[in-house]
C-alpha positions, 0 to 999 in steps of 0.5 A: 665705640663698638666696632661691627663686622658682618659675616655676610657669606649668605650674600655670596652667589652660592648661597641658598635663599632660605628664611634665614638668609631672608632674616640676614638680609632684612637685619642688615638692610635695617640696621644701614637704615638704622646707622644712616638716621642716626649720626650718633649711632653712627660713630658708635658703631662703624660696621663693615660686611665681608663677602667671599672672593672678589665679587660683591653683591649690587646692594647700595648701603649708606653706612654699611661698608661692604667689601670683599675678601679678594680673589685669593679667597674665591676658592675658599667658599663655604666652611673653610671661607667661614672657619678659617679666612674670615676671624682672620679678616675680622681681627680687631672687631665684634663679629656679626654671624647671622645664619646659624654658625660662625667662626669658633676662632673669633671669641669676639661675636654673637651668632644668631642661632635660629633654632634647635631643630636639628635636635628636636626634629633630626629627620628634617636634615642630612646626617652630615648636615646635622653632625656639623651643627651639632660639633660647632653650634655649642663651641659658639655657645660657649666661646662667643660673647652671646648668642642671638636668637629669635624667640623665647621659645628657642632660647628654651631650647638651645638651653635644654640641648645644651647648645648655649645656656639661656643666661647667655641667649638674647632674643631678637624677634623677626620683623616682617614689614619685609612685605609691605615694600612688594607690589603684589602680583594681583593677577598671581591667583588667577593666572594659578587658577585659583578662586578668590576665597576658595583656597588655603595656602601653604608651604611645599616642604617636605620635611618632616617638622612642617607636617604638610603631610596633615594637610594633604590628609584634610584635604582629602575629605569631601567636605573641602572637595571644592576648596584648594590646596595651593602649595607654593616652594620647591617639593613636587607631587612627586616628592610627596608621594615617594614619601607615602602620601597621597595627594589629592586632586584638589592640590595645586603646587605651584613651585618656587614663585616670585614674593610679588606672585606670593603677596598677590596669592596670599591676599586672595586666600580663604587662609595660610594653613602652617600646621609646623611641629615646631618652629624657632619663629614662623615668619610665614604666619606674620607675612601672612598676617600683614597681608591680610590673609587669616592664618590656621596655626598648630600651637607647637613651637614658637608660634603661640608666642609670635601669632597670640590670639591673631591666629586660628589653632588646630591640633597637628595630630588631627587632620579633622581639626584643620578640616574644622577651622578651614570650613570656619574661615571659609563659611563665617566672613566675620570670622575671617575679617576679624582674624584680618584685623587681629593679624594686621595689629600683630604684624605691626609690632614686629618690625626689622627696625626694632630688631636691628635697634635691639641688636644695637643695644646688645653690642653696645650693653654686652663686655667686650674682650679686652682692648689691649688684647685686640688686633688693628681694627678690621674697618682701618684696615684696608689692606686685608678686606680687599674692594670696598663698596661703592657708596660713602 
């Protein structure tokens, strides 16, 4: 029997809602579904979720018991909660850390580390935010028992970074059916002023990985005057331009929208263009893919593993090679309907259940610490994880 507990700090009402919580939640929600089916499983592997402080996320699980920590800890948020409390509460069990850092304390773990970024593109991050991951991710990498990532291609990396050695990364790959429980928003595009076909979507990030700044270039040509630029996320015209680019007129940001109003936009779209310097998965382009929508890729970084031949490539250096596949999708509808239907295939095989049965598998198949040097078993232990969940 292998008994799990999840850090689930990303559930906590502080946490930013970025791709890698999304993968979290996706994760935890299958592997419930997973646990739920399969009785057997089930005993195998009695699993636990700790929030911090005394208030508990509104998420009906069937086998996942999910608790919070206690009011005593509210206080403790963040690192310390992470650092400090919970190896504490997670005593006795393997821990699940799912958001790029963990507990060095708790040896018994695996960490899903994402990527490598903060290494292979520091511009992207805060100074302070790339010291901390630098100081603790290969502590992790050598003190826990694997660490997780979600492609090959990162698993390279962590090696060459010297952030855990690659003999003791496993990849689990992203799913994306994620999409396929939303009811698009079919009225999104429209209400956005956006004409069937007659725009590319992508990412309003302005880190310097995603590379948007190419694309605001592209699409200044004249040759794409009537097509739109429609960028979905936080970063503003004004970001852009404090960081030197200028902004043509035919791009629309369209701030942070709902997934519904996402879906319905990508559905609608002549593309998504992600034209990312490098990327320790690219869950945008298979969204995209499952949605129907053609995707125009840079073949940097792990996407040539995740999208394959159900993708449109152009060089992230050349703004008229995007400006080229554009007008390709745009002009060719057998062109387009084709990358439809690859897309639609490659998605397919990327689920949150096959990821959550290969996380299964690790836990079970990987040595763990000694029993005898265990301590009392965090899901016997009711007295320490505070207010259960509701649910059996």
């Amino acid at each position: 029997m292998t008994e799990l507990v999840i850090n689930g700090k990303f559930l906590q009402r502080s946490a930013s809602r970025s791709g890698v919580h999304r993968v979290a939640y996706e994760l935890v929600l299958a592997l419930d579904a997973v646990l739920a089916r399969d009785a057997a499983l089930a005993r195998a592997h009695p699993c636990g979720l700790l929030v911090p402080g005394d208030w508990l996320p509104d998420i009906a699980f069937s086998h996942i018991r999910m608790h919070s920590v206690g009011r005593w800890s509210a206080a403790l948020k963040g690192i310390p909660w992470e650092q400090l409390v919970l190896p504490w509460q997670a005593r006795g069990a393997t821990l699940l850390n799912f958001c790029n850092l963990g507990p060095v304390l708790h040896r018994d773990a695996f960490t899903m580390i994402h990527d490598a970024q903060v290494h292979s593109s520091p511009a992207s991050y805060s100074r302070g935010f790339r010291a901390w991951y630098r100081l603790v991710q290969p502590r992790l990498g050598r003190r826990n028992r694997g660490i997780l990532t979600v492609s090959q291609y990162s698993r390279a990396q962590l090696d060459q970074y010297g952030v855990a050695d690659a003999a003791r990364s496993l990849v689990i790959h992203n799913g994306c059916d994620h999409v396929l429980r939303l009811v698009p928003d079919e009225d999104a595009a429209r209400d956005f002023g956006l004409a069937d076909g007659r725009f590319v979507v992508a990412l309003a990030n302005t880190q310097a990985h995603k590379n948007i700044g190419l694309l605001l270039q592209a699409f200044r040509s004249a040759r794409l005057g009537e097509m739109t630029l429609a960028l979905f996320g936080a970063a503003t015209r004004e970001d852009f331009e404090r960081q030197g680019h200028e902004v043509p007129p035919n791009v629309r940001f369209l701030g942070r929208i709902s997934d519904e109003q996402l879906a319905g936009v990508l559905r609608r779209a002549a593309a998504l263009a992600f034209p990312s310097l490098t990327e320790g998965f690219g869950l945008p382009p298979l969204e995209a893919m499952a949605l129907g929508c053609p995707v125009v890729a840079a073949p940097c970084g792990a996407l040539p593993e995740v999208c394959a031949k159900a993708a449109l490539w152009a060089d992230p250096h050349d703004a008229r090679a995007w400006e080229a596949q554009i007008l390709r999708l745009r002009d060719d509808p057998a062109l387009a309907g084709s990358l439809r239907e690859r897309g639609a295939r490659r998605a397919a095989l990327f689920t949150w259940e096959r990821a959550a049965r290969r996380l299964l598998e690790i836990a079970a198949a990987q040595p763990s610490w000694s029993a005898a040097g265990r301590g009392p078993s965090v899901l016997g232990a009711s007295r320490a994880l505070g207010k259960p969940s509701a649910g059996p």
